[in-house]
N, CA, C and O atoms as a printed pandas DataFrame, in Angstrom:
     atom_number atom_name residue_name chain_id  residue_number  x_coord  y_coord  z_coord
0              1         N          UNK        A               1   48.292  107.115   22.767
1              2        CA          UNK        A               1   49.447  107.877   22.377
2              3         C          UNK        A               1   50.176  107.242   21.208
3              4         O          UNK        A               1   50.757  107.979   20.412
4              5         N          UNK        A               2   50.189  105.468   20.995
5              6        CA          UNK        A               2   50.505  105.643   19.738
6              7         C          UNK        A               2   49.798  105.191   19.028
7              8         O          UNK        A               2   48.585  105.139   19.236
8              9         N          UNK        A               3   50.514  104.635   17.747
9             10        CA          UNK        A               3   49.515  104.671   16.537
10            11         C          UNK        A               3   48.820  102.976   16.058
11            12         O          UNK        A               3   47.895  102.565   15.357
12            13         N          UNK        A               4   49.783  102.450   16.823
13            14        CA          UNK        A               4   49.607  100.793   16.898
14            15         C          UNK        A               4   48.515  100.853   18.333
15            16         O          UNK        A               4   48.515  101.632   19.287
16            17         N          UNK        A               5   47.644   99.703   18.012
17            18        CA          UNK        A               5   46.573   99.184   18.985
18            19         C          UNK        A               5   47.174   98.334   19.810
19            20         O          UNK        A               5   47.177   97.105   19.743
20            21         N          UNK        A               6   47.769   99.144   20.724
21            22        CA          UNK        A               6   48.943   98.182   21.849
22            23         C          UNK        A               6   47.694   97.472   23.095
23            24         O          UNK        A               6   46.966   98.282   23.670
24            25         N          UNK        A               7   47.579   96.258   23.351
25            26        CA          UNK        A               7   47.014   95.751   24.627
26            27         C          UNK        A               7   47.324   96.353   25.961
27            28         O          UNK        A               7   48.451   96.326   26.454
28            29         N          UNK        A               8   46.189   96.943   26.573
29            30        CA          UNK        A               8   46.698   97.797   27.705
30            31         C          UNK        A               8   46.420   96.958   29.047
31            32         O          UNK        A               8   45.359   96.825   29.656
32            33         N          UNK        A               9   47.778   96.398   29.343
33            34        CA          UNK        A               9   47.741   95.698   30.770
34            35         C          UNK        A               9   48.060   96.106   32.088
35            36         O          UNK        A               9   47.629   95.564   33.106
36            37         N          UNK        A              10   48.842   97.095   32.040
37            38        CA          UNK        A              10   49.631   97.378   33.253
38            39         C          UNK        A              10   48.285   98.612   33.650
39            40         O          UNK        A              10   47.414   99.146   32.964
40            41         N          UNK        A              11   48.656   98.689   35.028
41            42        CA          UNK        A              11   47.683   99.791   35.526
42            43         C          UNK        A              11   48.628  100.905   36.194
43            44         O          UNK        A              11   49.739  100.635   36.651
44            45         N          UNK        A              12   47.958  102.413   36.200
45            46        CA          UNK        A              12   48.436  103.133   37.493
46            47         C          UNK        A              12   47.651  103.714   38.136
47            48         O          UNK        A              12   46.878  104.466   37.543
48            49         N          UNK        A              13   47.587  103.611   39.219
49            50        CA          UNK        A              13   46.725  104.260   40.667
50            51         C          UNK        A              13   47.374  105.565   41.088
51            52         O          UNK        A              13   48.549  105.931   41.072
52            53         N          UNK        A              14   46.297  106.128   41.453
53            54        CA          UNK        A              14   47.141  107.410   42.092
54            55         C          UNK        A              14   45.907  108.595   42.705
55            56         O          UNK        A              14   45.018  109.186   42.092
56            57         N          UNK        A              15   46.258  108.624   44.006
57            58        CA          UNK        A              15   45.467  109.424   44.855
58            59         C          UNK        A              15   45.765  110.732   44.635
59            60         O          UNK        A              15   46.895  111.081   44.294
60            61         N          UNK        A              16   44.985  111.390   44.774
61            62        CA          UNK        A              16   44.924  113.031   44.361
62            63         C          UNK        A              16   43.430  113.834   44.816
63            64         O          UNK        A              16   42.380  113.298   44.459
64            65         N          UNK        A              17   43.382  115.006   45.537
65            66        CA          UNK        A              17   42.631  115.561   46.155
66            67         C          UNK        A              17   41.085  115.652   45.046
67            68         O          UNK        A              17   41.171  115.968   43.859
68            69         N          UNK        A              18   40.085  115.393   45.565
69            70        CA          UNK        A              18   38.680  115.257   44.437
70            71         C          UNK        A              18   39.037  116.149   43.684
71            72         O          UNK        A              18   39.460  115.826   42.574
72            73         N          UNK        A              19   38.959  117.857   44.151
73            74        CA          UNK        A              19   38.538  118.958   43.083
74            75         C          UNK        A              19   40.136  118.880   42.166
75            76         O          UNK        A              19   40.261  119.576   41.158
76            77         N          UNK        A              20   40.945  118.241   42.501
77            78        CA          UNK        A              20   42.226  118.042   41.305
78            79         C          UNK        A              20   41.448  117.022   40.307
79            80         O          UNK        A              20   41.491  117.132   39.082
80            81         N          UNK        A              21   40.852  116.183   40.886
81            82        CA          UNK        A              21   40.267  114.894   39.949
82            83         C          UNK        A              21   39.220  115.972   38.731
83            84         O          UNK        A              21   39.237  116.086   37.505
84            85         N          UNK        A              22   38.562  116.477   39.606
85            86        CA          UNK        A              22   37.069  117.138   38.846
86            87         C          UNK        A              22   37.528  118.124   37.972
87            88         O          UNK        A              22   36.944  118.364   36.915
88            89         N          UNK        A              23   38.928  118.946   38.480
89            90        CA          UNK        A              23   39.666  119.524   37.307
90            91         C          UNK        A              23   39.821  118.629   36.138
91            92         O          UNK        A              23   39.138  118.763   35.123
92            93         N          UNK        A              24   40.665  117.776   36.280
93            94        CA          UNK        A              24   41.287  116.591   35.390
94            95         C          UNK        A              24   40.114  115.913   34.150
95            96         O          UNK        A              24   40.378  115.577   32.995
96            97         N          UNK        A              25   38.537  115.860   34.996
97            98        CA          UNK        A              25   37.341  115.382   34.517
98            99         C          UNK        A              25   37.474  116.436   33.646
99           100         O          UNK        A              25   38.111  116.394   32.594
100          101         N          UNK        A              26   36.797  117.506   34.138
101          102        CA          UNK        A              26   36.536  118.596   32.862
102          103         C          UNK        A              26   37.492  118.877   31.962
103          104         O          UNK        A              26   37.332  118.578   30.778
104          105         N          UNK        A              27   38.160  119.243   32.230
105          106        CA          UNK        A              27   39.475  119.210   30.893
106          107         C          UNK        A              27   39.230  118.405   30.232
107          108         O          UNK        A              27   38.815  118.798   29.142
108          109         N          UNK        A              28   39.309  116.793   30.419
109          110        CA          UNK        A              28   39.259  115.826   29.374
110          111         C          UNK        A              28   37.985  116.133   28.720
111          112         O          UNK        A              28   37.990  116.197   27.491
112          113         N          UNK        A              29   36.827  116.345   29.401
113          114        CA          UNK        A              29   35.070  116.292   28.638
114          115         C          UNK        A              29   35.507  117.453   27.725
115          116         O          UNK        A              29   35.402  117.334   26.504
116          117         N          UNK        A              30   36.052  118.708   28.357
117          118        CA          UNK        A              30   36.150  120.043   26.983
118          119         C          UNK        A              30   37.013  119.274   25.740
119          120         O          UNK        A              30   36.986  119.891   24.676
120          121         N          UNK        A              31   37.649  118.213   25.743
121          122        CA          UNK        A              31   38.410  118.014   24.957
122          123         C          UNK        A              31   37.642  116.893   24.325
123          124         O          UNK        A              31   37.990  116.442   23.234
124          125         N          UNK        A              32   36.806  116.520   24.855
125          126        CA          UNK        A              32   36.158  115.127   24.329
126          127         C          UNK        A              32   36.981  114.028   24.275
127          128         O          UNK        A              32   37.232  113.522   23.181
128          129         N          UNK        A              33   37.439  113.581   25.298
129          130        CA          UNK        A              33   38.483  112.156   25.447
130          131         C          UNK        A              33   38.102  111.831   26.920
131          132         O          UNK        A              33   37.445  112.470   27.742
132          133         N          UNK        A              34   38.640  110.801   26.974
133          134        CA          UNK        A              34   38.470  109.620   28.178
134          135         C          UNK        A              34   39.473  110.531   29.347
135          136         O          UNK        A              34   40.518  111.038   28.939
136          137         N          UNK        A              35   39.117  110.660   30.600
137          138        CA          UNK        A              35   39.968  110.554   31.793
138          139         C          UNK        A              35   41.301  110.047   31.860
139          140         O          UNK        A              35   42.193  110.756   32.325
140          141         N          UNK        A              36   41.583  108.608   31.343
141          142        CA          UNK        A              36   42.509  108.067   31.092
142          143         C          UNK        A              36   43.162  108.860   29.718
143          144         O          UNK        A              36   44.027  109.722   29.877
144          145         N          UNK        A              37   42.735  108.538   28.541
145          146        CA          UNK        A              37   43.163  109.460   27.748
146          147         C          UNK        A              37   43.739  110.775   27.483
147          148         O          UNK        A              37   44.657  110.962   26.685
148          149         N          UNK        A              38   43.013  111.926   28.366
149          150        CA          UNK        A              38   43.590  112.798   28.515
150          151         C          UNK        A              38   44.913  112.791   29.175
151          152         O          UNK        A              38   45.944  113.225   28.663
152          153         N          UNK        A              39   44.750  111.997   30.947
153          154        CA          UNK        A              39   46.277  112.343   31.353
154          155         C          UNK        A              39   47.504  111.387   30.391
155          156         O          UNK        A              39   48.695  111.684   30.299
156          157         N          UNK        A              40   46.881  110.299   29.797
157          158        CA          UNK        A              40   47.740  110.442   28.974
158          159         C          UNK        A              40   48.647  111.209   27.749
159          160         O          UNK        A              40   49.790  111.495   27.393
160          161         N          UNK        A              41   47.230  111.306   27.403
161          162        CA          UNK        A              41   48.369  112.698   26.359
162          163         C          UNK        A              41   49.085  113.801   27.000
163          164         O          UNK        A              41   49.910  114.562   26.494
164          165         N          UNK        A              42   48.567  113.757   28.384
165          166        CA          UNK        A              42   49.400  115.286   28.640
166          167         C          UNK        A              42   51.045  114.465   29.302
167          168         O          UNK        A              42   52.117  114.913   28.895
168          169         N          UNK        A              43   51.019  113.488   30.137
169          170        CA          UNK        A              43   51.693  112.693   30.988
170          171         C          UNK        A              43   53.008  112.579   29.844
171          172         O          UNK        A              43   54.022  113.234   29.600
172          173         N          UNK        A              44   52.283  111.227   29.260
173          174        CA          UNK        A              44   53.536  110.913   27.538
174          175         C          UNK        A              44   54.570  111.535   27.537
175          176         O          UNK        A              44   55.687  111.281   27.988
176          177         N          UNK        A              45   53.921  112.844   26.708
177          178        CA          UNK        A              45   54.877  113.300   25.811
178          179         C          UNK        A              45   56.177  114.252   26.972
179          180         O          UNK        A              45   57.343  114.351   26.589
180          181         N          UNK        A              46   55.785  114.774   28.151
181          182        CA          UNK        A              46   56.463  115.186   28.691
182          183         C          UNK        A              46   57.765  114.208   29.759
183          184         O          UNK        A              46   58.868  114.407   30.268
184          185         N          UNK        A              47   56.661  113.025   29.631
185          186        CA          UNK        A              47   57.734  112.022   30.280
186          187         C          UNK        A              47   58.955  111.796   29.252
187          188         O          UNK        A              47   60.127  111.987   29.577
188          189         N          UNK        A              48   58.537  111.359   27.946
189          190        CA          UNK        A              48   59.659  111.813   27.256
190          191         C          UNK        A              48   60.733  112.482   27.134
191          192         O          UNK        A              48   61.927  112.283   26.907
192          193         N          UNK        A              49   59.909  113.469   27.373
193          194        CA          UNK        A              49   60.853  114.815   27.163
194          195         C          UNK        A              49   61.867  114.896   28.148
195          196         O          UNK        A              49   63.030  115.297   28.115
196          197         N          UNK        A              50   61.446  114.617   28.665
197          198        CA          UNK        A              50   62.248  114.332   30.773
198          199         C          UNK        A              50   63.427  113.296   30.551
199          200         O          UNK        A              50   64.589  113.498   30.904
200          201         N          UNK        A              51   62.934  112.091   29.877
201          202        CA          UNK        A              51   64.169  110.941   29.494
202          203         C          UNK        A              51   64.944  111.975   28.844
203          204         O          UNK        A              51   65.723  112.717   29.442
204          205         N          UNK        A              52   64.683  112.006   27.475
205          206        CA          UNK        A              52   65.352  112.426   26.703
206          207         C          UNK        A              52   66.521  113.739   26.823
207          208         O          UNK        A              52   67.606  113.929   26.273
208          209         N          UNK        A              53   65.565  114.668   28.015
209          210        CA          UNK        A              53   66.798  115.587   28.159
210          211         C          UNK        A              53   67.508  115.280   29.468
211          212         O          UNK        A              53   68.224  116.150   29.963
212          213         N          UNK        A              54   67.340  113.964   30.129
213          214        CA          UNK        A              54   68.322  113.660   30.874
214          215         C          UNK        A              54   69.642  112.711   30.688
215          216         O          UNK        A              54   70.659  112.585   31.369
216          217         N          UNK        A              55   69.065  111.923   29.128
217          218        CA          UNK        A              55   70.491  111.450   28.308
218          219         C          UNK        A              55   70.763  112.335   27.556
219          220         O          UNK        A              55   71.712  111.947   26.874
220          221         N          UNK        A              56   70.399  113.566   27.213
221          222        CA          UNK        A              56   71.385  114.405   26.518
222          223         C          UNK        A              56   72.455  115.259   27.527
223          224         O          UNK        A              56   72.377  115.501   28.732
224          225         N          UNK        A              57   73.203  115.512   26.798
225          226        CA          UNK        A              57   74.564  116.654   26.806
226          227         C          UNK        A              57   74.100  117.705   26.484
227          228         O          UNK        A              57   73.166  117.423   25.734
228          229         N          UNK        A              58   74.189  119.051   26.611
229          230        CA          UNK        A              58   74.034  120.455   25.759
230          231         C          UNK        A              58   75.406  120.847   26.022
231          232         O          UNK        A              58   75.879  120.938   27.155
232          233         N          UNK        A              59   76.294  121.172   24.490
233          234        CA          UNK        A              59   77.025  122.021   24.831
234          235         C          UNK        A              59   77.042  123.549   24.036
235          236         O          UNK        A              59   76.483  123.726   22.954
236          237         N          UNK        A              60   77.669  124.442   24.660
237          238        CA          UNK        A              60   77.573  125.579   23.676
238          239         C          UNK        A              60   78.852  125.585   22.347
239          240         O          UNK        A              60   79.529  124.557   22.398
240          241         N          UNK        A              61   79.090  126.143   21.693
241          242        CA          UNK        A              61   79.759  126.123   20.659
242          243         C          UNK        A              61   81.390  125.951   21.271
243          244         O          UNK        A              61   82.253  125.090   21.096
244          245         N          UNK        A              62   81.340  127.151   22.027
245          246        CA          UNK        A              62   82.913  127.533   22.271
246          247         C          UNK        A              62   82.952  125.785   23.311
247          248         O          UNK        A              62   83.597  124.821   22.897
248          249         N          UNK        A              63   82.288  125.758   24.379
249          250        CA          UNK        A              63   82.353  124.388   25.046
250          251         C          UNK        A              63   82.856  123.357   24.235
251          252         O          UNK        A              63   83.934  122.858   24.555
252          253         N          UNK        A              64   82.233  122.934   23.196
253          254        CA          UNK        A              64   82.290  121.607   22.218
254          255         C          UNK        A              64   83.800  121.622   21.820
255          256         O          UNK        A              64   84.611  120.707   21.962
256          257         N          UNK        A              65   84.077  123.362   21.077
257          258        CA          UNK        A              65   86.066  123.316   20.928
258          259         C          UNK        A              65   86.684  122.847   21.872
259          260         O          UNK        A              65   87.632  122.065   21.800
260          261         N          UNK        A              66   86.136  123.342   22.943
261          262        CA          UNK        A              66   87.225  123.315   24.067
262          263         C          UNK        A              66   87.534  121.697   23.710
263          264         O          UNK        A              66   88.542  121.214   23.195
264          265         N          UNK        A              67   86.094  120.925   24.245
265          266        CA          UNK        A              67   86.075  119.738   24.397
266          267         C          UNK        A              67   87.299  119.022   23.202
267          268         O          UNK        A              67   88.282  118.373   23.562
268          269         N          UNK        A              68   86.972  119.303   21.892
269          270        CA          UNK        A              68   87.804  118.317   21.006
270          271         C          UNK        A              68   89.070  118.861   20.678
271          272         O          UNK        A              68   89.931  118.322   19.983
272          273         N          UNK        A              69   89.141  120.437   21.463
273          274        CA          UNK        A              69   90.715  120.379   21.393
274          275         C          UNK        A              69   91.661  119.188   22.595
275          276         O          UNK        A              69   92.741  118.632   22.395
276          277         N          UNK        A              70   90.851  119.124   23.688
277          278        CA          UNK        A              70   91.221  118.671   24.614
278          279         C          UNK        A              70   91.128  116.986   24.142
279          280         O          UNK        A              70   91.976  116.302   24.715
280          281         N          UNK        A              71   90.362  116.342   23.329
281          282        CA          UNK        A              71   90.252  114.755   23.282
282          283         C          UNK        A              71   91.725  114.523   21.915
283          284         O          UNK        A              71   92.351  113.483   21.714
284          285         N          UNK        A              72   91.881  115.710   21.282
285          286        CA          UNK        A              72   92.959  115.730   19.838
286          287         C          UNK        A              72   94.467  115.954   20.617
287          288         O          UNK        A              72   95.481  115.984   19.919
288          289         N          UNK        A              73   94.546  116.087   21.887
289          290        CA          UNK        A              73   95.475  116.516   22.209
290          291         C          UNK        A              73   96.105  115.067   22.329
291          292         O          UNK        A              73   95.329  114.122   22.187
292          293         N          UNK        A              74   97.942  114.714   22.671
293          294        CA          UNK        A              74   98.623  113.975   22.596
294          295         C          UNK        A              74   98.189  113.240   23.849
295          296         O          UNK        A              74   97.106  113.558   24.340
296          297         N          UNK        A              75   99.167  111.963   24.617
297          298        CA          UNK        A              75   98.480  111.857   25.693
298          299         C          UNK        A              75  100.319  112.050   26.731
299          300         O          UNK        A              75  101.482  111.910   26.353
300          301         N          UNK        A              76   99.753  112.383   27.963
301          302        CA          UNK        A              76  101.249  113.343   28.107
302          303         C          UNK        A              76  101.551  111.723   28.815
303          304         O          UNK        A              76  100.861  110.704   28.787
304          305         N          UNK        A              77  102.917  112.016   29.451
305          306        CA          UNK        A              77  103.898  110.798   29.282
306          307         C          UNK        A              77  103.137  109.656   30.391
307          308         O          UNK        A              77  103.058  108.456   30.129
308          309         N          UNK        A              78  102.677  110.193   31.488
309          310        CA          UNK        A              78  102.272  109.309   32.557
310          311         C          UNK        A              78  100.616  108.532   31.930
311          312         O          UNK        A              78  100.445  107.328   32.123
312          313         N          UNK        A              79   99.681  109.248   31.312
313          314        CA          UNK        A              79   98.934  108.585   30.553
314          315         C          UNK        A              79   99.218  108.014   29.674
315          316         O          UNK        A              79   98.293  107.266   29.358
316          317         N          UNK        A              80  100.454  107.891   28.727
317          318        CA          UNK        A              80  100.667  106.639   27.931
318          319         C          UNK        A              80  101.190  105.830   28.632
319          320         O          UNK        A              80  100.674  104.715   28.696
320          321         N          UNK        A              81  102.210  106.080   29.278
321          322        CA          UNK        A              81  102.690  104.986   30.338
322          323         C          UNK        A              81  101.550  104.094   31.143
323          324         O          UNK        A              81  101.519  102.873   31.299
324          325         N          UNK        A              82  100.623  105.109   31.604
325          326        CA          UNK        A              82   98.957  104.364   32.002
326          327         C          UNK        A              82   98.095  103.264   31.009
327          328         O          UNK        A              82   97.234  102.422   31.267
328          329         N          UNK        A              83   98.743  103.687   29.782
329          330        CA          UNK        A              83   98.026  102.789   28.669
330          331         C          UNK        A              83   98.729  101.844   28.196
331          332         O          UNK        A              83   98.228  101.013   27.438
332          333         N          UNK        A              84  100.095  101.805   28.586
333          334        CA          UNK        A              84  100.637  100.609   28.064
334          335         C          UNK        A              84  100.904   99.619   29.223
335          336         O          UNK        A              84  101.270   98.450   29.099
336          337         N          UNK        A              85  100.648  100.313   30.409
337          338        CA          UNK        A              85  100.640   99.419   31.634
338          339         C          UNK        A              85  100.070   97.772   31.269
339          340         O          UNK        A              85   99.131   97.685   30.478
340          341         N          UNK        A              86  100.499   96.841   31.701
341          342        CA          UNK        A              86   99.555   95.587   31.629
342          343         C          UNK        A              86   99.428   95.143   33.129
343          344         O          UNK        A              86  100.330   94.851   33.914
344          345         N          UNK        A              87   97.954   95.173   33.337
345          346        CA          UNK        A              87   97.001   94.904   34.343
346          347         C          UNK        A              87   97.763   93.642   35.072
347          348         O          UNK        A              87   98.352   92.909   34.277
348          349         N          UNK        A              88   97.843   93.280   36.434
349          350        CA          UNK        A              88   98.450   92.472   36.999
350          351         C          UNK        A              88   96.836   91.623   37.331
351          352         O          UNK        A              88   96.612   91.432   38.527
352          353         N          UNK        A              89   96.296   91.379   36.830
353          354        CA          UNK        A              89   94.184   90.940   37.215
354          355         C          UNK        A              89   94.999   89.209   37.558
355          356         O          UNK        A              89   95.606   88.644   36.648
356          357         N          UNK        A              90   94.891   88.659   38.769
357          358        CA          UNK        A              90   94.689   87.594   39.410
358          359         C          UNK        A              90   96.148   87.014   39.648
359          360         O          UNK        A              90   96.447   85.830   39.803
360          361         N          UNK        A              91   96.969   88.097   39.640
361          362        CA          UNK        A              91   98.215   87.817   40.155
362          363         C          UNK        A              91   98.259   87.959   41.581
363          364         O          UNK        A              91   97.893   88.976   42.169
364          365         N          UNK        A              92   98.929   86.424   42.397
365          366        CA          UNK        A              92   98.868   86.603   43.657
366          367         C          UNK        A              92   99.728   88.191   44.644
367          368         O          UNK        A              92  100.764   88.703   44.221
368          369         N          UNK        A              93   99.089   88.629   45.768
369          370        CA          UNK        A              93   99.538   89.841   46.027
370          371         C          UNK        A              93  100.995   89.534   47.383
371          372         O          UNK        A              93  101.163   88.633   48.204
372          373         N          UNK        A              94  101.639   90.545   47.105
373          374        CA          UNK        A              94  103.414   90.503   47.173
374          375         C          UNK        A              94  102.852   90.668   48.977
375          376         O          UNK        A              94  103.686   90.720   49.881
């Protein structure tokens, strides 16, 4: 999967019913690649895809306003008062 000749050490095992295997075989032979090879290319790119859209956000347009009207807004009196608070951290308790 990539383009650098990475040393392949780690292994994965994984049980799966024969005629899933013998599927898996033929696919790769129609494609002319290795067993390993194939589920890799198919595995990869979707594992990716899986990270990637689980650290993203989607928002829709009107959403996103909402959002930065709401972060532009002032901060009302009890949240600044919250921010100018100074933390009592390792003061003995009363």
């Amino acid at each position: 999967m990539s383009t650098t000749h990475e040393t392949k050490t780690a292994r994965l095992e994984m049980r799966l019913p024969a005629d899933t295997r013998a599927l898996i075989a033929e696919a790769a032979a129609l494609t002319g690649t290795s067993l390993t090879d194939y589920v890799l290319n198919q595995v990869v790119p979707a594992a990716r895809r899986d990270v990637v859209e689980s650290r993203t956000i989607s928002l829709s347009k009107h959403a996103w306003t909402e959002f930065l009207d709401i972060i532009d807004q002032s901060d009302s009196a009890d949240l600044a008062a919250l921010r100018a608070h100074e933390p009592a951290w390792g003061e003995p308790r009363a």
